[in-house]
VMD Tcl script that draws the C-alpha trace (Angstrom):
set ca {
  {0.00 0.00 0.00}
  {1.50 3.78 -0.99}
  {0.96 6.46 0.91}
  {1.08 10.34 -0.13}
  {3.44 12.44 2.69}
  {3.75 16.05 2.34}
  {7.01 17.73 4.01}
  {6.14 19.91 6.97}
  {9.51 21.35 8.07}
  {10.38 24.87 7.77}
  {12.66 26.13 5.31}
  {11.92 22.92 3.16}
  {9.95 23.36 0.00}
  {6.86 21.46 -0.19}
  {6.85 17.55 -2.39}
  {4.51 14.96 -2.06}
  {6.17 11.72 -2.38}
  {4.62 7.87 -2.75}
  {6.28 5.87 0.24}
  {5.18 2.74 1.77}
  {4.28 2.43 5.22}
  {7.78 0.66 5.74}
  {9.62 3.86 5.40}
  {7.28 5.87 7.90}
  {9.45 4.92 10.45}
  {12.53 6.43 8.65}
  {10.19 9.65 7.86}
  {9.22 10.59 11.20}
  {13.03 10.52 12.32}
  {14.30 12.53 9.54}
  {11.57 15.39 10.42}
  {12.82 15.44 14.14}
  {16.21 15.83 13.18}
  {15.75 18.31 10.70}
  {13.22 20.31 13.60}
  {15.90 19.62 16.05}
  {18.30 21.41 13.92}
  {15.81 24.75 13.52}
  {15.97 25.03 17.04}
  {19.49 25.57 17.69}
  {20.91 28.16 19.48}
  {24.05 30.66 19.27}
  {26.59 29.32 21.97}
  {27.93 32.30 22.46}
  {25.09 33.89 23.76}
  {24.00 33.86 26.84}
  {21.63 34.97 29.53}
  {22.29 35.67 32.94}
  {20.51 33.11 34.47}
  {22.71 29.91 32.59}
  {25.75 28.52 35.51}
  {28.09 28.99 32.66}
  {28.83 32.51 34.42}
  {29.32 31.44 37.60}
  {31.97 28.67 36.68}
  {35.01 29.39 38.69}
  {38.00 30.27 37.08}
  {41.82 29.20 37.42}
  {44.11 31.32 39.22}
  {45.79 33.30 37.06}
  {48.36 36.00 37.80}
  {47.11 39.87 37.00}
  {48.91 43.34 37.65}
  {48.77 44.15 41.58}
  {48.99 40.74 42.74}
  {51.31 40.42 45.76}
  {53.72 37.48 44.93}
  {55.54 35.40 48.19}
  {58.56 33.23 46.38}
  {60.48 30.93 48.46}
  {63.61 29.15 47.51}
  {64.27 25.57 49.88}
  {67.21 25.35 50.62}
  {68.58 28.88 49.17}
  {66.51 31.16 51.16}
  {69.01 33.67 50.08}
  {66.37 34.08 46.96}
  {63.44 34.32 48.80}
  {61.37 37.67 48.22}
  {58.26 39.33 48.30}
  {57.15 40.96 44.95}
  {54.13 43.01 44.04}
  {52.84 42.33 40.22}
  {53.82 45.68 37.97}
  {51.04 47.26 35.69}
  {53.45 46.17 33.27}
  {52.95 42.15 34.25}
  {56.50 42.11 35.34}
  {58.07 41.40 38.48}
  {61.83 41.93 38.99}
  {64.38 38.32 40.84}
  {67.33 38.18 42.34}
  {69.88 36.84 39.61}
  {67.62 36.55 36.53}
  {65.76 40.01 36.58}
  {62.20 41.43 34.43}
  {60.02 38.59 34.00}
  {56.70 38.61 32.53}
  {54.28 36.68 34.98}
  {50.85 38.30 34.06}
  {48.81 35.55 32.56}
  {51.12 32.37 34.38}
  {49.38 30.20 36.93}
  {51.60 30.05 39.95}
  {52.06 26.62 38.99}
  {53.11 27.22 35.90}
  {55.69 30.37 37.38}
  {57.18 27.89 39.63}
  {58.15 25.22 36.56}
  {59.51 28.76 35.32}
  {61.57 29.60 37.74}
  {62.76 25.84 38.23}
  {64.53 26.20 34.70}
  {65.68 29.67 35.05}
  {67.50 29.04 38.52}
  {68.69 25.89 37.74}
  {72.49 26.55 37.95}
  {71.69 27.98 41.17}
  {69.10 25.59 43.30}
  {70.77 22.13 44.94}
  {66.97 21.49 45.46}
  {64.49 21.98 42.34}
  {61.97 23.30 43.84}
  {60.29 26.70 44.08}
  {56.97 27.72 46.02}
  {55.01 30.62 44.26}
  {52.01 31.87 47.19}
  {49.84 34.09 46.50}
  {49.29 36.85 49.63}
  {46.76 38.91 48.05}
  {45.14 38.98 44.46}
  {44.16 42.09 42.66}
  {40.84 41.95 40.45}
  {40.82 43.23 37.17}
  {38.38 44.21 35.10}
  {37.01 46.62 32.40}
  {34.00 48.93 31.91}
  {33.51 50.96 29.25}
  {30.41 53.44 27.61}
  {28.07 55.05 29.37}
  {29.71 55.40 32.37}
  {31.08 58.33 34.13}
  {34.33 57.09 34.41}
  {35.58 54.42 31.76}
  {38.39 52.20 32.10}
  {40.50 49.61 33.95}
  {39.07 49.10 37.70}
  {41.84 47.55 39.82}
  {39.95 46.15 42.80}
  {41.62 43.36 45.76}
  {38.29 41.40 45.80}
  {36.08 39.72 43.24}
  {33.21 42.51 42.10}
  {29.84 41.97 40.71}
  {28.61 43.78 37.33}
  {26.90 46.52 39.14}
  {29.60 46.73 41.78}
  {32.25 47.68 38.88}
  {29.69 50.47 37.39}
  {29.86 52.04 40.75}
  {33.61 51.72 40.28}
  {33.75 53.55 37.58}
  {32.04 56.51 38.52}
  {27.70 54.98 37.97}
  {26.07 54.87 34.81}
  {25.85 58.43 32.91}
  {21.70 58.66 33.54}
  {21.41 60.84 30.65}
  {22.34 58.07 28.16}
  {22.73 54.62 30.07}
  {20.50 51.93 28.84}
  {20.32 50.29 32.51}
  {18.58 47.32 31.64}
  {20.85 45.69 28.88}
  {24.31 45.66 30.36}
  {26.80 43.65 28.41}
  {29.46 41.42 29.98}
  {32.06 39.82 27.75}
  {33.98 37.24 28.40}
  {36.76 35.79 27.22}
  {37.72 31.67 27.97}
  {38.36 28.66 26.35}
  {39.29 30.57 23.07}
  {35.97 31.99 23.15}
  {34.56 35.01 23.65}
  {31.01 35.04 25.23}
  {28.28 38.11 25.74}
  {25.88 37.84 28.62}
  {23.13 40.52 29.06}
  {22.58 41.79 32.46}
  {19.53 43.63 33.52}
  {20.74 46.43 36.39}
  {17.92 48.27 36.62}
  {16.40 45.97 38.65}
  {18.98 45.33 41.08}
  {19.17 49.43 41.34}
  {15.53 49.27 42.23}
  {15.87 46.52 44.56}
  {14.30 44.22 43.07}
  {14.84 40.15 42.26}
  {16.93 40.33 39.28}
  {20.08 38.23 40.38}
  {23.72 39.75 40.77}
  {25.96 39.30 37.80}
  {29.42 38.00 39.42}
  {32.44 39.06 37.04}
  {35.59 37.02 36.38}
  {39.13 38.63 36.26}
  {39.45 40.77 32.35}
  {35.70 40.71 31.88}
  {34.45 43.53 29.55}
  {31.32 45.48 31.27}
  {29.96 47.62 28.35}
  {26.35 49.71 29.39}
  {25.51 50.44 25.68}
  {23.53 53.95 25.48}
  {19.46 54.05 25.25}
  {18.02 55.03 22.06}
  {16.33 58.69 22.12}
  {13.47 59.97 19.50}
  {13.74 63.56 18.01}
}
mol new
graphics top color blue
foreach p $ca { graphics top sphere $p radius 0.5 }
foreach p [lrange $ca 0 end-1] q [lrange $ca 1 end] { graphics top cylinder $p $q radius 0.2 }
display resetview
């Protein structure tokens, strides 16, 4: 027995086709897959709400971090060094390095190989005795720029940082964060009018380098 099917999913042209009832079976999962595939999303865009933002992050080395080094067993090395705006701290022996970016993991295998000649033990301990939080908000703000905190900020938190929104312009309610990780770079929107009003809308917690960008409201002549 032929039936006649007629193609139902969007974006396909319409065709009537004989098929037996066999291949209904076959038919029913090549229209979910094709609606499946319609209903795909952008990755990297994201809302608020998703726990993708509130992933915690490696420690990572920024400008302002206060660096303890110890030496075993050559404690002559030892030192306390404070993370230049330039990423660079300055060692006994070797000199400028560029740590900005390193883990202290990864600074320790670092300075392993670069005081080699001089360690009878191969080791090297990299603490971290306080972290400096940076991040970035730009446009309608009345202050732009870098904000250099010593704790972790919310979204709304670095607005105030950087001098409040500019009320004359600032679209409140579609704050971007972007994100770079992973060798991707995500946007979430952030609604802070409602957490200026005091109302349930959910703080935004930032990650070190995050862009905040308030983009300006639209205005009718």
């Amino acid at each position: 027995m032929n039936i006649i099917a007629t193609s139902i999913v969007p974006g396909f042209k319409t065709r009537f086709v004989h098929l037996s009832r066999a291949m209904l079976p076959v038919l029913g999962l090549m229209l979910t897959l094709a609606w499946a595939g319609c209903q795909t999303q952008n990755p990297g865009v994201n809302t608020v709400g998703e726990s993708s933002a509130l992933q915690p992050e490696a420690t990572v080395l920024h400008e302002g971090d206060r660096l303890r080094i110890s030496f075993p067993g050559a404690s002559n090395l030892d030192t306390t060094q404070q993370v230049r705006t330039d990423g660079k701290i300055v060692l006994p022996v070797v000199g400028e390095m560029v740590v900005v970016g390193m883990t202290p993991a990864g600074l320790e295998k670092e300075l392993v190989s670069r005081y080699s000649t001089q360690l009878l033990s191969k080791e090297v301990t990299v603490a971290v005795e306080s972290s400096a939080f940076v991040v970035y908000v730009t446009g309608a703000v009345l202050r732009p720029g870098k904000i250099l905190s010593n704790r972790p900020l919310t979204a709304l938190e670095a607005v105030m940082e950087a001098g409040g929104f500019d009320y004359t312009r600032a679209n409140q309610k579609s704050v971007k964060v972007i994100r770079h990780e992973n060798g991707q770079t995500r946007s979430y929107t952030v609604n802070l009018k409602l957490e200026m009003q005091g109302k349930s809308g959910g703080t935004f917690p930032l990650k070190a380098s995050d862009v905040v960008y308030v983009p300006e409201s639209f205005t009718w002549f």
